[in-house]
N, C-alpha and C positions, 0 to 999 in steps of 0.2 A: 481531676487533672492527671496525666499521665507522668509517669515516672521517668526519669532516664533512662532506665535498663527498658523500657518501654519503649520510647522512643528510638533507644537505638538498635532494636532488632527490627521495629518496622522501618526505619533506615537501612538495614542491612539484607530485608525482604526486596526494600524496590532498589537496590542496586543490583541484588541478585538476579532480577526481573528485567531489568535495563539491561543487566550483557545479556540476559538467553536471548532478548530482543535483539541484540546488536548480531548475536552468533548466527540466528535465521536471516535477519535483513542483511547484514551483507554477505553472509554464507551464497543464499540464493543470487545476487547480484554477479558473485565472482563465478558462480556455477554456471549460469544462463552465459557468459559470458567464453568459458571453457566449453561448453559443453558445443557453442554454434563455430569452433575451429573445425571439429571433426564429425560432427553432426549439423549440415544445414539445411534443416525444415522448422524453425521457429513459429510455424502455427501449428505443426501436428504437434510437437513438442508441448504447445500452447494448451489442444485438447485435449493433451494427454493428461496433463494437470489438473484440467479442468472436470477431466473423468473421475480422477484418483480423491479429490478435494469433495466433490461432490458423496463418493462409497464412502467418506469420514464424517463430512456433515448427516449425514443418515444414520451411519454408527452413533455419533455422538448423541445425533437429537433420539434416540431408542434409548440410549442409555440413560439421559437426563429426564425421560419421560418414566422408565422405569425407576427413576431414586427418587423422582417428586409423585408418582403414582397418578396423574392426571396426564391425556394426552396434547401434543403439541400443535400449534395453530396449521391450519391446511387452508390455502384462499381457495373459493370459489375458482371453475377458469375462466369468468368473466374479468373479477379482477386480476388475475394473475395475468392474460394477456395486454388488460388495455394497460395496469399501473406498473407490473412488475419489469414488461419487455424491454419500454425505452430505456431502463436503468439498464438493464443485462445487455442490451445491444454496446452503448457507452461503453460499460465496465468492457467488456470481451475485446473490443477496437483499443482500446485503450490500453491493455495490457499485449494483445497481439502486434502493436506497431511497436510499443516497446521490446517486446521481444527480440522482433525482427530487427532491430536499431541495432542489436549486438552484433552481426554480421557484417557492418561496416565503421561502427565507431569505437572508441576507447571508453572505459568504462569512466574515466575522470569527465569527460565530454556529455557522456551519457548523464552521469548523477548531477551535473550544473544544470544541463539543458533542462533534465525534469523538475530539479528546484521550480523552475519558474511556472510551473502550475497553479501555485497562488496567486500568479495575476487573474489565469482565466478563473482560476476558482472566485478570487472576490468580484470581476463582470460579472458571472454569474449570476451570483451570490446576491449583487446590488440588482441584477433583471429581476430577478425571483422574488424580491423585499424579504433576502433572507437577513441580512446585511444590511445595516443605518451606515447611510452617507456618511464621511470622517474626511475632514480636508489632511489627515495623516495618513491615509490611506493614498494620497497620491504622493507621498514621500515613497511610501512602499513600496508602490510599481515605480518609482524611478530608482531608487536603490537595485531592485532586485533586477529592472530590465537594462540599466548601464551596466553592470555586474556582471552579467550575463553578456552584453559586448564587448566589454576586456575580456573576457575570460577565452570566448573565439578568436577575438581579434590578433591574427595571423598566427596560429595555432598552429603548434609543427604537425599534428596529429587530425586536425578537422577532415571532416568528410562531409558535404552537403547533403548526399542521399539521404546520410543516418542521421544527422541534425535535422533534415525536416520533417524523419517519420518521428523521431523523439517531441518534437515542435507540435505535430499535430497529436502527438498520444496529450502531449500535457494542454492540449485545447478540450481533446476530447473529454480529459482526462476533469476538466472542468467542467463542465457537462455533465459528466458521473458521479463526481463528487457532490453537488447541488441534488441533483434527480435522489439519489441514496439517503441526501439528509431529508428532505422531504418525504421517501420511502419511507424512513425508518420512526419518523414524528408523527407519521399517521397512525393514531391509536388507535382506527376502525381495523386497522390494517391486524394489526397485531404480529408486525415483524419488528418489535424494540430490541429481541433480541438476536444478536448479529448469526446466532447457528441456526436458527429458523430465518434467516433475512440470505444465508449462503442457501442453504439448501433449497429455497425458492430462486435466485438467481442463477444458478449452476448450468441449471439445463437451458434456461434461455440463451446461458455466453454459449453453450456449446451450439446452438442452431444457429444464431448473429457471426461466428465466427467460422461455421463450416464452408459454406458457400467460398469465402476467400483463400482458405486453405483448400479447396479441390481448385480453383483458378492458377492458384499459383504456385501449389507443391504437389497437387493429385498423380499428375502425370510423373513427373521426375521423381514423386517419394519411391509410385508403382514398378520404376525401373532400378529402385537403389538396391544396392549389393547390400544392404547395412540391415536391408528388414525382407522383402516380399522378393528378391532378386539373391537374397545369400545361398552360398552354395556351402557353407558349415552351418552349424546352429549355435556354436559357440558369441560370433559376432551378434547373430540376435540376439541371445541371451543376453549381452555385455550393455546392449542398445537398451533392451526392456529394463535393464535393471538400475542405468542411468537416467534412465524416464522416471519408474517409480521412487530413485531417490530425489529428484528434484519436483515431484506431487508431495515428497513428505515434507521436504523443506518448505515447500509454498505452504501447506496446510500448518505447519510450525509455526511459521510468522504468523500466520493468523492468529492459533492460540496464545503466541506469547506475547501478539498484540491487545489480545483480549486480556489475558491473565496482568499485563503488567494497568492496562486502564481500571481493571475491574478493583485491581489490589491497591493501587495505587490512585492516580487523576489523569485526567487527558490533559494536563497541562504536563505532568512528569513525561508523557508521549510526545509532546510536543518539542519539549528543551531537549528529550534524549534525543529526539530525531537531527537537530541542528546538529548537535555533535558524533550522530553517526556520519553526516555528509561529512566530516571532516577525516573520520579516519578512513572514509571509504576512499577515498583521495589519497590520503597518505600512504595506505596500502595499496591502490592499485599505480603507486610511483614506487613502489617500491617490491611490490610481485609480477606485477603484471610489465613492470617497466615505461608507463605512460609517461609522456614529459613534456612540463608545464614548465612556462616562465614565471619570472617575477611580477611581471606586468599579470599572466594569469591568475596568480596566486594571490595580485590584492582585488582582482574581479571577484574570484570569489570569496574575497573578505567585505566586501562592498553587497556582496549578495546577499550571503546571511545574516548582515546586518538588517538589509531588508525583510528576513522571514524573521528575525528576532524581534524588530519592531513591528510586524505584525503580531507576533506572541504576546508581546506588550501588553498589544492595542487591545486580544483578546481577555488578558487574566483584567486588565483594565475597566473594560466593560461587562463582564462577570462579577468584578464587586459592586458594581453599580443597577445591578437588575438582578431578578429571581433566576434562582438556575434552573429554569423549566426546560431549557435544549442545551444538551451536549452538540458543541464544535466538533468540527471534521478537522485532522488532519492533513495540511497542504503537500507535502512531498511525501511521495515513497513507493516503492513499487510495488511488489504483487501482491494482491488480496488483503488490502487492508481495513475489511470493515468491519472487520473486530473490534472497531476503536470506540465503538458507542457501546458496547455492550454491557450488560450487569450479571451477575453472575447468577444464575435460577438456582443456584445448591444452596446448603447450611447458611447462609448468610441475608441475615434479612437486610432489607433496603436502610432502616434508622442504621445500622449497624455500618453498613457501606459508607453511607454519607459524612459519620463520624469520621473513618478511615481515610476518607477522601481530602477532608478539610483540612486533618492534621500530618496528611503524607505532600497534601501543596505547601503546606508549611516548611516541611522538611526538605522537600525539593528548592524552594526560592533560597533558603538559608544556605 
């Protein structure tokens, strides 16, 4: 049995773990959001990320393949087109419409809208029989989809364009999230682990996504003063070097989505997540200047009610069956498939699982 002094540094580990989580997740959220005032190409932006995240997951899977001494999974490209693509098309749509949603909405608008991706995630979810029927499950979707109409309804700050590319990222967004969990369960596959699961997806979002970014930014990127038109080099400079800090913050959340599930549980990821949408709200009424009503503000108290009784419903059904499949994560934004992963270094699997039981513990309390 563990000690107190025990218990409370691995308390003081997954707290540690929950803010670097909070400082990437909303860090990136408030960046993409500054970033598309004076830069607006939110798909090149998109594969700029997706360039940078990809030279990291290669880095890192070299590196982990040299500390463990055995090399890392590579699929065939039979399966890598037929199984791998539809998740990378999803994911790449998914995260490009949200990008582009910064361009016309508030970031408070933006973080409710995407909440509501746990609806399309549990359709899904229930298409795919990933998901057993629950008549509490239609509390869910009505908590979280009235929640979601207070929270619009007459909204000083609404914008329809950017609400329905957000709308359709978190449809999409359900569709990725399902395709990924079944990705990552296929044990023939051998992508359980989320840095071998990016570095196989990386390059598909980047081909799923190129075609729509030469449509709709090719021409006007090729005219912009900011990059292929500057007549100093100081502005590109300033341009690349806000690219590459917002690939590191996206590649950050991933690891400290990974670091904080692998150290911690995906239920600790789950509860921290509800209370990042709150401060992501608080701060962007309070830096960003967004302004929500009263009426808005019990929409999205009515909301998270609903993803928290989904968290419920999940640690609920977790004590009651074998934990043979790690849950997905319903809300969040960039690159978060970190959230299945285990850690291939120093730590054996009995060892993790111990960590895991007694760090849900310390989370519920």
């Amino acid at each position: 049995m563990a000690c107190p002094v025990q218990f409370f540094c691995r308390g003081l580990r997954a707290v540690g773990l929950v803010l670097l989580y909070y400082v990437f997740s909303i860090g990136i959220t408030f960046y993409n959001k500054w970033l598309m005032k004076g830069f607006r190409y939110p798909l090149f932006m998109t594969l700029v990320h997706l360039a940078i995240n990809f030279c990291l997951a290669a880095l890192t899977r070299r590196a982990m393949q040299c500390w463990a001494g055995k090399p890392r999974i590579l699929l065939s490209w039979k399966d890598y087109l037929r199984k791998v693509f539809p998740t990378s098309l999803a994911t790449a749509l998914d995260i490009g419409l949200s990008n582009w949603s910064f361009l016309f909405i508030t970031i408070s608008l933006y973080t409710m809208t995407k909440s509501s991706s746990v609806l399309f995630i549990l359709f899904f979810s229930l298409v795919f029989k990933l998901e057993e029927p629950n008549p509490f499950l239609i509390l869910v979707v009505l908590l979280i989809a009235s929640g979601l109409f207070m929270f619009t309804f007459e909204s000083a700050q609404f914008n329809l364009e950017g609400f329905t590319m957000v709308l359709l990222a978190s449809f999409i967004g359900g569709i990725r999230w399902t395709l990924t969990q079944v990705l990552m369960q296929k044990a023939e596959l051998g992508l359980q682990n989320p840095i071998d699961a990016l570095y196989h997806l990386l390059p598909l979002m980047f081909i799923g996504l190129f075609p729509l970014f030469l449509y709709n930014e090719g021409l006007s990127l090729s005219n912009s003063e900011k990059l292929f038109r500057a007549t100093e080099l100081s502005p590109v400079l300033y341009t690349l070097l806000t690219l590459t800090a917002g690939g590191l913050l996206a590649f950050g959340l991933c690891f400290s989505e990974f670091l904080l599930v692998s150290r911690t549980s995906s239920l600790t990821l789950s509860i921290s997540g509800i209370f990042k949408e709150v401060c992501t709200l608080i701060l962007a009424a309070a830096v960003m200047g967004d302004r929500m009503s009263v009426f808005n503000w019990l929409g999205f108290s009515v909301c998270l009610s609903g993803i928290s009784l989904h968290v419920g419903l999940k640690v609920y059904a977790s004590k009651n069956k074998s934990p043979s499949l790690r849950q997905l994560k319903s809300t969040e934004l960039e690159f978060p498939l970190l959230r299945h992963g285990r850690d291939d270094g120093r730590d054996s699997a009995a060892e993790f699982d111990n960590d895991e039981d007694e760090e849900q513990e310390i989370t519920l309390h």
